[in-house]
N, C-alpha and C positions, 0 to 999 in steps of 0.2 A: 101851597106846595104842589110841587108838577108830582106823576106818580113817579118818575123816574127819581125824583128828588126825596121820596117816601120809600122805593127800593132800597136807596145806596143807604138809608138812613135806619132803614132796618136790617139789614147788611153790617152794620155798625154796634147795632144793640145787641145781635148775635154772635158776634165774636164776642163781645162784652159777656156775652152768657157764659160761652164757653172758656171763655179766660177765668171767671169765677167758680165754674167747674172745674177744671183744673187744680184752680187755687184750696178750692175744696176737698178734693181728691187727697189733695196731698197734705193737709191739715188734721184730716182724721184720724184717728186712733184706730178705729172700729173697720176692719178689714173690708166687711160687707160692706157700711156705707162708703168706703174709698171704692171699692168696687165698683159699686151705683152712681157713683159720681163720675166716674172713668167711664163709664157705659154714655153715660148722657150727654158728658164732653163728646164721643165720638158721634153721637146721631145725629150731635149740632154741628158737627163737621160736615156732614150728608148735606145739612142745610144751607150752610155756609156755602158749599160748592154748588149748589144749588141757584143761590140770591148770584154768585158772582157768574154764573152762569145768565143769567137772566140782564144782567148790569151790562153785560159784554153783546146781548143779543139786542137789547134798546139802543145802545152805542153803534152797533150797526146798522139799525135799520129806519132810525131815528135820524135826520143829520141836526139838529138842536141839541141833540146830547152827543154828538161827539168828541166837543173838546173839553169835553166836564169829565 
């Protein structure tokens, strides 16, 4: 695996995180844990904009990952 191919690939499992936080969030009962789980979905948003930050800087400056 290229590392560019190991970004987009965690890039993938991080939305997955935060989609299960989400999913968490709003499953709970217990105010506090929705809370904590809302909290965590958003830091993994930071991250997320982050990885897709980084996705979009290899695509430029790379030309083997530009049409991927």
């Amino acid at each position: 695996m290229t590392v560019f191919t190991n970004v987009k690939a965690t890039l993938a499992s991080t939305k997955a995180i935060q989609s299960e936080f989400s999913r968490l969030a709003q499953l709970t009962i217990d105010p506090e844990a929705s809370a904590i789980f809302h909290e965590c979905m958003m830091e993994i948003d930071e991250v997320i904009h982050d990885l897709k930050s980084r996705v979009e800087y290899m695509k430029a400056e790379e030309l083997q990952y530009r049409n991927t």
